[in-house]
Each structure stands twice: as structure tokens, then as C-alpha cells.
N, CA, C and O atoms as a GROMACS GRO file, in nm:
protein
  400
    1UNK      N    1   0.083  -0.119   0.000
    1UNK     CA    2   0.000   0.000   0.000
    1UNK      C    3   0.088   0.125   0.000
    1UNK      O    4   0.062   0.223  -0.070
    2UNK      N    5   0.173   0.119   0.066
    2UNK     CA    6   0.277   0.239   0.073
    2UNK      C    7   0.370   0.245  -0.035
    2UNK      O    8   0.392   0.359  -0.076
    3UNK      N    9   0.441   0.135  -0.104
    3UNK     CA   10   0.457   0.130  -0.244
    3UNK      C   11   0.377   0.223  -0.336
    3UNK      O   12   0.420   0.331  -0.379
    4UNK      N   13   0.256   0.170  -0.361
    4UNK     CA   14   0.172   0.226  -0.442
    4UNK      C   15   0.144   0.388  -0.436
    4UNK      O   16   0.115   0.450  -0.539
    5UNK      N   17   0.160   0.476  -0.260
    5UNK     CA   18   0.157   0.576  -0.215
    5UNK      C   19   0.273   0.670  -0.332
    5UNK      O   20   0.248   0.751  -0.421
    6UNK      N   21   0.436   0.601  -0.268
    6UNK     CA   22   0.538   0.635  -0.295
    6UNK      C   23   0.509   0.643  -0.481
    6UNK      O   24   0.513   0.755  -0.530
    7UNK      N   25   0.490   0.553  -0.551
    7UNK     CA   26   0.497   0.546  -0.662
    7UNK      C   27   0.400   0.670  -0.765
    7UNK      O   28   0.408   0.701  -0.884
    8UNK      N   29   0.303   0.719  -0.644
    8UNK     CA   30   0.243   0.790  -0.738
    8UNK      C   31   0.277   0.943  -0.702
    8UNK      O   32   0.222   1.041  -0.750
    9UNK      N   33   0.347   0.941  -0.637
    9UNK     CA   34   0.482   1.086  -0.565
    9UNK      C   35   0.583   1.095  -0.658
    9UNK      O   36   0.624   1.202  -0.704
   10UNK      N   37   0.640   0.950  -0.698
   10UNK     CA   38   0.736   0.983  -0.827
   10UNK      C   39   0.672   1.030  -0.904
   10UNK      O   40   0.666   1.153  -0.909
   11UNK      N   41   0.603   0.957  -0.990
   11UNK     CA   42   0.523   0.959  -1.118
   11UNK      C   43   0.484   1.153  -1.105
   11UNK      O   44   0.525   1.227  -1.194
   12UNK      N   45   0.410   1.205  -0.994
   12UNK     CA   46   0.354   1.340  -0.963
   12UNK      C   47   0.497   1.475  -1.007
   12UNK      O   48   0.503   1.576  -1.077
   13UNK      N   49   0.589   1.399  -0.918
   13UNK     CA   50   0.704   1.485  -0.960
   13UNK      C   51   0.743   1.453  -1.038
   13UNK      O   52   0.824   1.541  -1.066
   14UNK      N   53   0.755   1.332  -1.156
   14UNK     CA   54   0.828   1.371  -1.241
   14UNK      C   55   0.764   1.442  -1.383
   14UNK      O   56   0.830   1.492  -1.474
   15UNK      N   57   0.665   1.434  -1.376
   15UNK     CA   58   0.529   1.503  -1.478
   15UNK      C   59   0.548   1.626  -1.421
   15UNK      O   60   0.545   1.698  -1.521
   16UNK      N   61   0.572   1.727  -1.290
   16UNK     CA   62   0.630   1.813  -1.281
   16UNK      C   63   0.743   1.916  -1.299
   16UNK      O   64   0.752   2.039  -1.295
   17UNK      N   65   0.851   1.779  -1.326
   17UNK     CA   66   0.952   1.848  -1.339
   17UNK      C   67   0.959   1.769  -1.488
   17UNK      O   68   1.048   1.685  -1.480
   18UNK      N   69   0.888   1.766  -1.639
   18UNK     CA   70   0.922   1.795  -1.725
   18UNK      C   71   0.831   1.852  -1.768
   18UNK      O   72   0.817   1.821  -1.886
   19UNK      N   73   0.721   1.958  -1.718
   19UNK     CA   74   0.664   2.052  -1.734
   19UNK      C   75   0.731   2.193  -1.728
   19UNK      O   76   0.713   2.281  -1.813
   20UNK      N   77   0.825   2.207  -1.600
   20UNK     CA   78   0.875   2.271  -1.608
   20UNK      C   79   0.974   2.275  -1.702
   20UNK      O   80   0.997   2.391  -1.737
   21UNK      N   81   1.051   2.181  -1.763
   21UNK     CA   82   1.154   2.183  -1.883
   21UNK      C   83   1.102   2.217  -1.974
   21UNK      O   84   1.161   2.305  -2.036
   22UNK      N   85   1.000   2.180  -2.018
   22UNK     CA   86   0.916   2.284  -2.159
   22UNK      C   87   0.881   2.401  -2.166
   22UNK      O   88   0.880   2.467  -2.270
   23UNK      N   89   0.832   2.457  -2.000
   23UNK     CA   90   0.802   2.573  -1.980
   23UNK      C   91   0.939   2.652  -2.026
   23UNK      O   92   0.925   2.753  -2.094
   24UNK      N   93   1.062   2.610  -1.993
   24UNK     CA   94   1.159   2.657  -1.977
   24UNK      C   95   1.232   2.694  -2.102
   24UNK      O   96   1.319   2.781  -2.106
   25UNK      N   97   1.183   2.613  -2.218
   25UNK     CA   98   1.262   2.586  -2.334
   25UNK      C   99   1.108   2.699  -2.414
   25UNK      O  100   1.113   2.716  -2.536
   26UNK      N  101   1.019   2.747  -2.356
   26UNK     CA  102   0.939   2.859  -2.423
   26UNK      C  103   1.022   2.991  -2.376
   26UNK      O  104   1.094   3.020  -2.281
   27UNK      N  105   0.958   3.076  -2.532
   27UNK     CA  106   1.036   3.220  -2.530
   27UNK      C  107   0.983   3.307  -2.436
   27UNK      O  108   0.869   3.337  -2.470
   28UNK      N  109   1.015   3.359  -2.336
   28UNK     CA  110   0.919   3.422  -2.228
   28UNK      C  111   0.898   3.568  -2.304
   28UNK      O  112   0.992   3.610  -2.371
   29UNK      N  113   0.766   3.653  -2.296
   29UNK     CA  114   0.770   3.757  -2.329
   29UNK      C  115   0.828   3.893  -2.300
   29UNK      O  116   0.804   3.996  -2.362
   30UNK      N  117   0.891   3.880  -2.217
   30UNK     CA  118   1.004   3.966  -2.186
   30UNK      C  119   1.090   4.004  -2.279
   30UNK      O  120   1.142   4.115  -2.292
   31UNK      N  121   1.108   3.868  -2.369
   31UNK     CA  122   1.230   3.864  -2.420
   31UNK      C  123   1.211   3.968  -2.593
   31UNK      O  124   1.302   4.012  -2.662
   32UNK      N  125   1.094   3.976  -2.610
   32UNK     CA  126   1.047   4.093  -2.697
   32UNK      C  127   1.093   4.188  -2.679
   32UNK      O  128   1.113   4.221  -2.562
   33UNK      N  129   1.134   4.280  -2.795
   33UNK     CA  130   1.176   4.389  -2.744
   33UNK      C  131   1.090   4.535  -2.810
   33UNK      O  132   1.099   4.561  -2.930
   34UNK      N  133   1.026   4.604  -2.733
   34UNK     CA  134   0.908   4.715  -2.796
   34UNK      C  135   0.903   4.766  -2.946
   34UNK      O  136   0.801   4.815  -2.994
   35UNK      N  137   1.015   4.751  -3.014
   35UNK     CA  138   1.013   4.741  -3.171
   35UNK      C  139   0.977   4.635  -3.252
   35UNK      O  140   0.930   4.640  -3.366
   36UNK      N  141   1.008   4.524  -3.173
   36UNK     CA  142   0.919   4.414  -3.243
   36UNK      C  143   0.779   4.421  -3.221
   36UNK      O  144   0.693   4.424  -3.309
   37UNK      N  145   0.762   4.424  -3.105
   37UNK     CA  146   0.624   4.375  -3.063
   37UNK      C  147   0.525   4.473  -3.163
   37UNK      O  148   0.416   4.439  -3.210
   38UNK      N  149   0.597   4.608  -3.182
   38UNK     CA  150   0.512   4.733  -3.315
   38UNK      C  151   0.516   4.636  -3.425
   38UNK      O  152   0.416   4.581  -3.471
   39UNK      N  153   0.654   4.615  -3.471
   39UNK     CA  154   0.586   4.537  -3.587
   39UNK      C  155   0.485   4.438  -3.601
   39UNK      O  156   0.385   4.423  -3.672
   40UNK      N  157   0.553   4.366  -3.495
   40UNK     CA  158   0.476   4.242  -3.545
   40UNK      C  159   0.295   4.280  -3.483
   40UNK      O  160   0.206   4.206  -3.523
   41UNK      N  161   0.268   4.366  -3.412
   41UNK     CA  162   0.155   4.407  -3.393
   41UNK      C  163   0.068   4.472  -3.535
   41UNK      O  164  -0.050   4.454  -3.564
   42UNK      N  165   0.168   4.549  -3.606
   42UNK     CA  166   0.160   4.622  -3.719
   42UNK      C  167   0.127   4.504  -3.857
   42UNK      O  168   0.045   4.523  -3.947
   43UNK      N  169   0.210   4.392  -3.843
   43UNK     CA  170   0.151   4.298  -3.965
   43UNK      C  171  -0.012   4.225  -3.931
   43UNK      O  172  -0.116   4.212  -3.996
   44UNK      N  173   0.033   4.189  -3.796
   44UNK     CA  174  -0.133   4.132  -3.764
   44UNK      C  175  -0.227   4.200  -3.778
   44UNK      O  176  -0.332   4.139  -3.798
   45UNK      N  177  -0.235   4.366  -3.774
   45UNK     CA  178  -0.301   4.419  -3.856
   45UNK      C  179  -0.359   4.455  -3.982
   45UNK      O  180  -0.470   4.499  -4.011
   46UNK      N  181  -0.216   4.413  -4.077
   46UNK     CA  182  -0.216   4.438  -4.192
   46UNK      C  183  -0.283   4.305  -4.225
   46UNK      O  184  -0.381   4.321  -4.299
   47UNK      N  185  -0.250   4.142  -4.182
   47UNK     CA  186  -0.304   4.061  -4.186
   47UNK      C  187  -0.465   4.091  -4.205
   47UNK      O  188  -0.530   4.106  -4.308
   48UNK      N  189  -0.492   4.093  -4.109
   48UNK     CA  190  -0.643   4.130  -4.025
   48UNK      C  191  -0.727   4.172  -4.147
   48UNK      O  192  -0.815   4.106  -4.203
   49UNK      N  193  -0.676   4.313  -4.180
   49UNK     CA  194  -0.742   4.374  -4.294
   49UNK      C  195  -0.712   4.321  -4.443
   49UNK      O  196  -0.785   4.330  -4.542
   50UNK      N  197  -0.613   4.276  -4.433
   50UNK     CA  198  -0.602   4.236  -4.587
   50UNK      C  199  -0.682   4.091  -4.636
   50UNK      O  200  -0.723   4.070  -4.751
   51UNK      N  201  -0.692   4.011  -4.538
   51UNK     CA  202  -0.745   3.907  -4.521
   51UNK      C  203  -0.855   3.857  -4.477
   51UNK      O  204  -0.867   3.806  -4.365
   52UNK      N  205  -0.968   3.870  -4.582
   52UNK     CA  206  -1.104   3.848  -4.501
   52UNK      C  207  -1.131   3.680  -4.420
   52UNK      O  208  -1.195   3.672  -4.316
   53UNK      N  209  -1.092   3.600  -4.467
   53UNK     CA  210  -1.078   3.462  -4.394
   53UNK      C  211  -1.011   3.487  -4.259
   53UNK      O  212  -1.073   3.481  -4.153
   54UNK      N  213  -0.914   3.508  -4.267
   54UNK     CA  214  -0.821   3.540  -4.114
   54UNK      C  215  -0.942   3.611  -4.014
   54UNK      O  216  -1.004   3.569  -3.916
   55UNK      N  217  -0.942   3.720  -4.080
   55UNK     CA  218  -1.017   3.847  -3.988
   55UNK      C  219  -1.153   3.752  -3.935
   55UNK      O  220  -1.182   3.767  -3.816
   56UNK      N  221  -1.224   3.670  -4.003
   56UNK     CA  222  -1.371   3.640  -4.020
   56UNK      C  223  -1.288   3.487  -3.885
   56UNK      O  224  -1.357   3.429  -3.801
   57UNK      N  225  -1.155   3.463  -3.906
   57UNK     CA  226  -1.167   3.362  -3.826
   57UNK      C  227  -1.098   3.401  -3.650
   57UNK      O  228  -1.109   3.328  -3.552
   58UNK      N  229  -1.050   3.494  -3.652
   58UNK     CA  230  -1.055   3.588  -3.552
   58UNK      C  231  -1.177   3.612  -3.480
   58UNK      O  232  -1.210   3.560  -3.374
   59UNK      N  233  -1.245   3.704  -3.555
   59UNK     CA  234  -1.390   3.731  -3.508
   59UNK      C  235  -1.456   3.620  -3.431
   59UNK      O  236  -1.502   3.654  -3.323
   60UNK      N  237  -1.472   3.469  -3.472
   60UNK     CA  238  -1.529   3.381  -3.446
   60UNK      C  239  -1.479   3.323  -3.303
   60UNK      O  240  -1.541   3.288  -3.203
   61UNK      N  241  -1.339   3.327  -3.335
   61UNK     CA  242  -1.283   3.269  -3.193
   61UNK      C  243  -1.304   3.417  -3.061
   61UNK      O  244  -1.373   3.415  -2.959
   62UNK      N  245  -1.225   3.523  -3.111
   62UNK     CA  246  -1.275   3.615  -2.982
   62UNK      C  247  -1.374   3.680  -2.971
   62UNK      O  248  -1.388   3.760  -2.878
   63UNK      N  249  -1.472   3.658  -3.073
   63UNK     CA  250  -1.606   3.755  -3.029
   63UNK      C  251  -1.719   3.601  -3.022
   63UNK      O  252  -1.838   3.629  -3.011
   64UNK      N  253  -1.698   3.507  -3.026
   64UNK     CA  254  -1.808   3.375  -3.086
   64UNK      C  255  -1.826   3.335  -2.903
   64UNK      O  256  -1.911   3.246  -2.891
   65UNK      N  257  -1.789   3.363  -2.817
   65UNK     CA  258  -1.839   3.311  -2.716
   65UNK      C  259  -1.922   3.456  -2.644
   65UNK      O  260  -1.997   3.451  -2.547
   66UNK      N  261  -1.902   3.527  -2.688
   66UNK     CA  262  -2.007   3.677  -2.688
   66UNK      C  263  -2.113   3.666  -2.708
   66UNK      O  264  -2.198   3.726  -2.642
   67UNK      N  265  -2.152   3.554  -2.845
   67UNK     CA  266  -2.280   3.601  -2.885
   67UNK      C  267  -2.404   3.578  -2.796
   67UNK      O  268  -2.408   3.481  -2.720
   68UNK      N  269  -2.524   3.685  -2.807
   68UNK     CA  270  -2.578   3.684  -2.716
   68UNK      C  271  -2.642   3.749  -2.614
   68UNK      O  272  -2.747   3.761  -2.551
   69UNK      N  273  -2.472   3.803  -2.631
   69UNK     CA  274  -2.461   3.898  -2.476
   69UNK      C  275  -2.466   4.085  -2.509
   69UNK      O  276  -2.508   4.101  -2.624
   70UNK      N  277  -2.446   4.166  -2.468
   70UNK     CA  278  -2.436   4.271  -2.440
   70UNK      C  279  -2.291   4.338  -2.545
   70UNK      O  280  -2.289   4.439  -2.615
   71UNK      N  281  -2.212   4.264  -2.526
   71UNK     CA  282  -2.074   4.311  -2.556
   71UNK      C  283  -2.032   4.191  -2.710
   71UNK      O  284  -1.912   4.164  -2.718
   72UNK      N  285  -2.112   4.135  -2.807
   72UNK     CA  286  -2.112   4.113  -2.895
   72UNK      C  287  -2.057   4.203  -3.016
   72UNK      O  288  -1.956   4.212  -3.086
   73UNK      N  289  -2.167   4.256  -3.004
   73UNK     CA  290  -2.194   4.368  -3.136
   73UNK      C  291  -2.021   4.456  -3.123
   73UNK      O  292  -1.941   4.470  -3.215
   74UNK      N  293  -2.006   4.501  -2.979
   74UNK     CA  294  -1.872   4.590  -2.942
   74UNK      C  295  -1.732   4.530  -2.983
   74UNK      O  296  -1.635   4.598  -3.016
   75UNK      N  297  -1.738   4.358  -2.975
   75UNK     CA  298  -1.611   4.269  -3.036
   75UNK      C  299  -1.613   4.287  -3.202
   75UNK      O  300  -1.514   4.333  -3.259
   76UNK      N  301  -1.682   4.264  -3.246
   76UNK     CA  302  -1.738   4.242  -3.351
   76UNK      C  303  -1.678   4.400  -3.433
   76UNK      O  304  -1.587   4.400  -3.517
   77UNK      N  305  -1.733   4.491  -3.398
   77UNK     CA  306  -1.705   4.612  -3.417
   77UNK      C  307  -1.496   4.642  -3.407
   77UNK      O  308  -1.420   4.659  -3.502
   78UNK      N  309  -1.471   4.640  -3.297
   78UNK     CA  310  -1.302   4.612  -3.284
   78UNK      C  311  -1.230   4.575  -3.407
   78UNK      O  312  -1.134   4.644  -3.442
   79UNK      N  313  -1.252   4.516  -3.447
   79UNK     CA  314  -1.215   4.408  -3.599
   79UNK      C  315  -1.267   4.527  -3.689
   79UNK      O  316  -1.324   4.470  -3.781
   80UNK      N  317  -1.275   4.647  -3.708
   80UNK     CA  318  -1.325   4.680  -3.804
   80UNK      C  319  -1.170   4.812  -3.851
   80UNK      O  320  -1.102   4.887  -3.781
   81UNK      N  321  -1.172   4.781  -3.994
   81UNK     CA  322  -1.013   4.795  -4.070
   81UNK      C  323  -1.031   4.956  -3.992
   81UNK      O  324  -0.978   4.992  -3.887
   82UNK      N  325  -1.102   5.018  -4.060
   82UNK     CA  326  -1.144   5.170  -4.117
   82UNK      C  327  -1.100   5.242  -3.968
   82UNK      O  328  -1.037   5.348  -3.959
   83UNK      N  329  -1.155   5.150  -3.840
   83UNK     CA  330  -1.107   5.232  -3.743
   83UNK      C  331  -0.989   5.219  -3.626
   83UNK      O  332  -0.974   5.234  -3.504
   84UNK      N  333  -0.914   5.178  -3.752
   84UNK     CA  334  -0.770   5.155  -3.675
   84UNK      C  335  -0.671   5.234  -3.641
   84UNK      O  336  -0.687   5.338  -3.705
   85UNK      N  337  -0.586   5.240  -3.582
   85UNK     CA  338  -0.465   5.391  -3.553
   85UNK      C  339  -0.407   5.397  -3.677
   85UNK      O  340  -0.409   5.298  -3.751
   86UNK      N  341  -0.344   5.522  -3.716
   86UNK     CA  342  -0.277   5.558  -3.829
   86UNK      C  343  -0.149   5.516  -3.799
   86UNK      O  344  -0.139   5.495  -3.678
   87UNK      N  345  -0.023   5.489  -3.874
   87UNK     CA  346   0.095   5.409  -3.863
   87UNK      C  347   0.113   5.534  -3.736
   87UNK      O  348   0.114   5.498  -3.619
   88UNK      N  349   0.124   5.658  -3.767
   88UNK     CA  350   0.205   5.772  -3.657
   88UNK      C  351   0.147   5.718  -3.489
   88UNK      O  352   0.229   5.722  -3.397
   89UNK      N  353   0.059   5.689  -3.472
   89UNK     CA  354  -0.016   5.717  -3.357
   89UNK      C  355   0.078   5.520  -3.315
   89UNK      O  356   0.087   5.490  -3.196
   90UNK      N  357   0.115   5.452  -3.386
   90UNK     CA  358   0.181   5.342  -3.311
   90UNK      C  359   0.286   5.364  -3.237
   90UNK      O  360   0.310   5.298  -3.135
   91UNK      N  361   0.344   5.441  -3.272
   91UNK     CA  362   0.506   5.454  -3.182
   91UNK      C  363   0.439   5.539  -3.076
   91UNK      O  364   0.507   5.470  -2.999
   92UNK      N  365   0.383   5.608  -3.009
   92UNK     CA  366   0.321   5.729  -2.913
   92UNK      C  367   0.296   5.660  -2.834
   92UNK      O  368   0.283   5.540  -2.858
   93UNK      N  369   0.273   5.731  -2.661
   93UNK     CA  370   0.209   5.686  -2.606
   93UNK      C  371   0.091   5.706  -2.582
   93UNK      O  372   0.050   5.787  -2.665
   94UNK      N  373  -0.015   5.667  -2.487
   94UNK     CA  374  -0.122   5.734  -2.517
   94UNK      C  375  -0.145   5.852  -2.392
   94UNK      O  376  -0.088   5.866  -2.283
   95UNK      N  377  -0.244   5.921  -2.453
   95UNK     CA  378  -0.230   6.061  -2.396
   95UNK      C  379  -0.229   6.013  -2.236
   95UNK      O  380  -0.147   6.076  -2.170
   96UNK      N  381  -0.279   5.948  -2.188
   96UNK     CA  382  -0.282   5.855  -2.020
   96UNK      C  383  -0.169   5.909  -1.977
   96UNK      O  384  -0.170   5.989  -1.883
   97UNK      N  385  -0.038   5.866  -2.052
   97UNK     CA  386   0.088   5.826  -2.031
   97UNK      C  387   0.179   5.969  -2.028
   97UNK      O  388   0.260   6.014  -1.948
   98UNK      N  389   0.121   6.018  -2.162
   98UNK     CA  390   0.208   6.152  -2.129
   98UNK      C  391   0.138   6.319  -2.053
   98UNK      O  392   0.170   6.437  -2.040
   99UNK      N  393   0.044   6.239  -2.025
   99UNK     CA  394   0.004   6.405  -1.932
   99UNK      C  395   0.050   6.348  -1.787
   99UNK      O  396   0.037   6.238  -1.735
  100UNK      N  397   0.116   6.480  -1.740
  100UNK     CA  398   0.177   6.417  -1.604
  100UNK      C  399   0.048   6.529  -1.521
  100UNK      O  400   0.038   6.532  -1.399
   0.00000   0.00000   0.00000
């Protein structure tokens, strides 16, 4: 009986500790550095809009558990090309940030 105890303490830690080895071998986001993250924020946009499949499969995953509700129509809306920041307004901060 105590066998069986012990054995499932290994088994527990060692499914632990190669969780953590994968965790470990992922890129942590830190490791971004604020010029990438513009770009690559900047293509997923360009994606977004250039691409009605993408955009339409976006929509589905982050606005599709919305439907229904109150805050549907408002996800749904987000996704829309026309009211996106102009390239200038990406590098800025927002006014929050710079009024002291």
C-alpha cells in the first residue's frame, strides 16, 4: 500500500519536473523587445485587414463566445479595418501616459 503511495509521488514529480523543462525551453515575453512587438503588432493588422478569412476567423474565436450577450456587437465592431490607428499614432504613447 505504501509502495503504491510512494509510486504515485514519483510519477507526480516527475510530470512536474518535465513541465517545467518545456516551460523553460518557451520564449518568455520579456524577451520581446518594444520594436518588435510594433511590428509584429503592425503585420497582424495588416493581416487582419487584408485578409477576409483570417479576420472572419478571428472574429469567431474572440467575439463567438459573446454572442448573445451585451458586448457582442462591441467585439465584432473592434475588428473593423477603417477604425484603426494611423501608422504615426503606433510609436506614441497614449495621452494617459504623457500628461503628467
Amino acid at each position: 500500500m505504501m509502495a503504491r503511495g510512494f509510486a504515485s509521488i514519483v510519477v507526480a514529480v516527475a510530470l512536474i519536473v518535465g513541465t517545467g523543462a518545456t516551460l523553460a525551453q518557451m520564449p518568455a515575453a520579456h524577451d520581446e523587445t518594444p520594436e518588435q512587438n510594433v511590428r509584429e503588432s503592425h503585420q497582424y493588422q495588416q493581416l487582419l485587414c487584408k485578409n477576409a478569412a483570417f479576420r472572419q476567423h478571428r472574429i469567431d474565436k474572440e467575439c463567438g463566445p459573446l454572442q448573445g450577450s451585451q458586448f457582442y456587437e462591441s467585439c465584432v465592431a473592434s475588428f473593423d479595418c477603417g477604425k484603426q490607428p494611423s501608422d504615426a499614432n503606433w510609436r506614441r504613447a497614449p495621452p494617459s501616459e504623457t500628461i503628467k
